[in-house]
C-alpha positions as CSV (number, residue, x, y, z in Angstrom):
1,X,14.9,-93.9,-36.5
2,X,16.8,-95.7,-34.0
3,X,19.6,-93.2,-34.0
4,X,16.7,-90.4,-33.5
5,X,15.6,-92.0,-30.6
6,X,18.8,-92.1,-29.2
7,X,19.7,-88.8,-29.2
8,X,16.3,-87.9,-27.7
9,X,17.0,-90.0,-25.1
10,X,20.3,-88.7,-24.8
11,X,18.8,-84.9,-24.7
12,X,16.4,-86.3,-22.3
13,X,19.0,-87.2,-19.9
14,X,21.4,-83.8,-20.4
15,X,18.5,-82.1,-19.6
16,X,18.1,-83.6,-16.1
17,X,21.3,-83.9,-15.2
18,X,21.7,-79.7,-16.0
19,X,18.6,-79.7,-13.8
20,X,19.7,-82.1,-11.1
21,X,23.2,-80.0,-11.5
22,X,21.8,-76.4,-11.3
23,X,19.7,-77.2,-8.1
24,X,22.6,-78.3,-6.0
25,X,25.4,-75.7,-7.4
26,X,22.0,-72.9,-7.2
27,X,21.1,-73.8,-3.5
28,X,24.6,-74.0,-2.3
29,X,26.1,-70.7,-4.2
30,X,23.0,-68.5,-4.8
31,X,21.5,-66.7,-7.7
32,X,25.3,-65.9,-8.6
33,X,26.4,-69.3,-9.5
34,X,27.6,-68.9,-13.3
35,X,26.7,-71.3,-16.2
36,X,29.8,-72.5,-16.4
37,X,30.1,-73.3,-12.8
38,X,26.7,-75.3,-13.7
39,X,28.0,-77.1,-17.0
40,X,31.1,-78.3,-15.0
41,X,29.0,-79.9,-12.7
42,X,26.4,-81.4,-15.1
43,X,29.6,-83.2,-17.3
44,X,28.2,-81.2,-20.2
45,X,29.8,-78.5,-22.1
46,X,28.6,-74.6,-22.0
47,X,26.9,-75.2,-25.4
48,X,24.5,-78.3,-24.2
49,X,23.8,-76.3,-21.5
50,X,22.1,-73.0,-24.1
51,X,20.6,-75.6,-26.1
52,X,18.3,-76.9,-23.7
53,X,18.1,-73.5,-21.4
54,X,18.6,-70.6,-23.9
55,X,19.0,-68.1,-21.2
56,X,20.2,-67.9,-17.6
57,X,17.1,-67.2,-16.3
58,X,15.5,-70.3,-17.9
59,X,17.6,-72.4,-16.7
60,X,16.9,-70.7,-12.5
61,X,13.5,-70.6,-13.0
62,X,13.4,-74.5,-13.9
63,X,15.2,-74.7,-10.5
64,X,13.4,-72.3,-7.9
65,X,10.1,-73.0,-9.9
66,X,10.2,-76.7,-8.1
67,X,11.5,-75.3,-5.1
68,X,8.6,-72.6,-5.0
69,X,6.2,-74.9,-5.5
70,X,7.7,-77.2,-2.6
71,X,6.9,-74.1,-0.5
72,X,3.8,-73.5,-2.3
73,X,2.7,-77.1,-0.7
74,X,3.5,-76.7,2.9
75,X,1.1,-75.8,5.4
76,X,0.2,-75.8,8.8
77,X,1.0,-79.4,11.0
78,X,-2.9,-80.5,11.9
79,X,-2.1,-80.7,15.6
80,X,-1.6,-78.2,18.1
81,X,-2.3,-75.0,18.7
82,X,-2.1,-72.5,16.6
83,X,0.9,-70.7,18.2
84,X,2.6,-74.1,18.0
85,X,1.6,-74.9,14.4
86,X,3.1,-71.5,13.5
87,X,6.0,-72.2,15.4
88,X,6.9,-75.0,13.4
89,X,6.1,-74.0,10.2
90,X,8.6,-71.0,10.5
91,X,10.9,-73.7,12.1
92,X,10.8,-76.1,9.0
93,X,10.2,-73.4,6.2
94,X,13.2,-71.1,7.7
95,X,15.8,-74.1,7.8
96,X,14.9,-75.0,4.4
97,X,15.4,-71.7,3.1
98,X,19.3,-71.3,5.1
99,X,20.2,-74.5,2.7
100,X,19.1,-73.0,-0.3
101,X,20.4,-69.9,-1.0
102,X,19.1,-69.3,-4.6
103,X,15.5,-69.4,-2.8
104,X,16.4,-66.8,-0.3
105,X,17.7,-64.6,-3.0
106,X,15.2,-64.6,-5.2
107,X,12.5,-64.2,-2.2
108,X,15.0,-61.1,-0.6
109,X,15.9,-59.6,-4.0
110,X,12.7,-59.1,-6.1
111,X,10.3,-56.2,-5.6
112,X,7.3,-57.2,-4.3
113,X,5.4,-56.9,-7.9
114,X,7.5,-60.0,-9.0
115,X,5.3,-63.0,-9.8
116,X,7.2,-65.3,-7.8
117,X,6.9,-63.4,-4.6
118,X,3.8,-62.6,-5.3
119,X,2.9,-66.4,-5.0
120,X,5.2,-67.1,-2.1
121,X,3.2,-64.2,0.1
122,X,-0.1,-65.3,-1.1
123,X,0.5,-68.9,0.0
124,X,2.1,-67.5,3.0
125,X,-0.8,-65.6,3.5
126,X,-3.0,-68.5,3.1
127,X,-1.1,-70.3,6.0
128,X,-1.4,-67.2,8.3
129,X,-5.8,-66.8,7.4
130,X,-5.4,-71.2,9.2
131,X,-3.3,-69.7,11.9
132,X,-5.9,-66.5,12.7
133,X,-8.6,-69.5,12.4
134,X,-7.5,-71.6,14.4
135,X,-6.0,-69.0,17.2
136,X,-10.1,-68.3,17.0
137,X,-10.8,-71.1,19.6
138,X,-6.9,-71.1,21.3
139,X,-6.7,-67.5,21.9
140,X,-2.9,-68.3,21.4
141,X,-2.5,-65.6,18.5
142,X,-3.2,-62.2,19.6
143,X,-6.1,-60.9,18.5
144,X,-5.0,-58.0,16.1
145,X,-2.4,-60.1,14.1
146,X,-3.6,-60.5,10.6
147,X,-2.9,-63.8,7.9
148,X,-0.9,-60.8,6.1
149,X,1.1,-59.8,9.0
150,X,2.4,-63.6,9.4
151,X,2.9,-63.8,5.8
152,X,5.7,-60.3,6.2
153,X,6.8,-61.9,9.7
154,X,8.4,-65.1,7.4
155,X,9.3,-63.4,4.5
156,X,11.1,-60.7,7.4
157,X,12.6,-64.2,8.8
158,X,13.8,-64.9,5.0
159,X,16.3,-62.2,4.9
160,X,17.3,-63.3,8.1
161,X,18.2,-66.6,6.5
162,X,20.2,-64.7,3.7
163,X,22.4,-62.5,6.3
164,X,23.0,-65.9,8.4
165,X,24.3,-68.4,6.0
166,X,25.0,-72.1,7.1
167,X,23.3,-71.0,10.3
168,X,23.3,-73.6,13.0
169,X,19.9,-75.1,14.1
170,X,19.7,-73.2,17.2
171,X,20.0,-69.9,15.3
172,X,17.0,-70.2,13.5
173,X,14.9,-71.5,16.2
174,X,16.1,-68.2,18.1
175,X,14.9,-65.9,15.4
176,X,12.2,-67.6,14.5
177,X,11.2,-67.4,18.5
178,X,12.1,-63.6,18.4
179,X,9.8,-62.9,15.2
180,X,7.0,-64.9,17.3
181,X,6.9,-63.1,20.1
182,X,4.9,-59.9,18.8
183,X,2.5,-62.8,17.2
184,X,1.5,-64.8,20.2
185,X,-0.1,-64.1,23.5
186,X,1.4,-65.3,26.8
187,X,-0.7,-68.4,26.5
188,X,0.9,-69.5,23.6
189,X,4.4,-69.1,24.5
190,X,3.8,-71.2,27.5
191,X,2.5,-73.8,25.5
192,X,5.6,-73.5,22.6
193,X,8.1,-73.8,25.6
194,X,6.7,-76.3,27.4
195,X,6.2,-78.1,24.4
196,X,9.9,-77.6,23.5
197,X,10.6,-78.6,26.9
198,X,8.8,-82.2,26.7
199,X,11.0,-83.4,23.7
């Protein structure tokens, strides 16, 4: 029994350190990373590896499943206006996505039927119905853009990521300010810049 225990134990702690493994050599090298390449960097062999993840796409869907649901959990900041809120939820959600290139890929590469983007533009479209909302009583959204259109504007910013990698901060702050300008009125830009300008 004690011997049983052990080795669960033991499989226990393969099994995160494939995890922990996959994310970093997944973010950095993108949905082409090879099992191997993942193995190596777990200190496991090949075999440990298909024993607890019998395919390659178990194995990157225990990976971008967390990272999806990281996503899944951000939303607007509570302050600001909405112009500003939406300015700095592309900000955050746009650098996260340069540093994890697996993300981008599958966001970039699957048809829009695919389950996972599916989720990612329903949440994003959730985000952009709080940003209509609140541009209600701002006026700093103009007043035909739609939750879906902001949800297409980030996932349009995504592939942006993808074709920039290891893009500097101010690179994704400038096309993340280029995507907003057909979002917000002249109100709101005033009040992003001079924000911007303040800190």
């Amino acid at each position: 029994m004690a011997g049983e225990r052990r080795q669960r134990r033991d499989a226990v702690a393969n099994r995160a350190r494939i995890i922990e493994a996959a994310a970093q050599v997944l973010r950095q090298e993108g949905m082409g990373a090879e099992m191997r390449q993942i193995a190596a960097a777990s200190g496991v062999g090949i075999g440990t590896v298909y024993r607890h993840f019998p395919t390659r796409d178990d194995l990157v869907h225990a990976v971008t499943g967390t990272d999806l649901a990281t996503l899944a959990d951000a939303g607007l900041p509570v302050d600001g206006t909405a112009a500003d809120a939406l300015h700095e939820f592309f900000t955050v959600a746009i650098a996260q996505l340069a540093d994890n290139r697996a993300m981008v890929d599958v966001l970039t590469s699957g048809s829009p039927a695919d389950e996972d983007v599916q989720q990612c533009i329903a949440h994003l479209t959730r985000v952009g119905q709080d940003v209509v909302d609140r541009a209600r009583h701002d006026h700093t959204i103009a007043a035909d853009v739609t939750a879906s259109d902001i949800a297409y504007q980030l996932m349009g910013l995504t592939r942006v990521a993808q074709l920039l990698p290891g893009a500097s901060p101010g690179t994704v702050t400038r096309h993340v300010e280029l995507a907003l300008r057909g979002l917000i009125t002249s109100d709101g830009a005033m009040s992003s810049r001079s924000d911007a300008t303040s800190t």
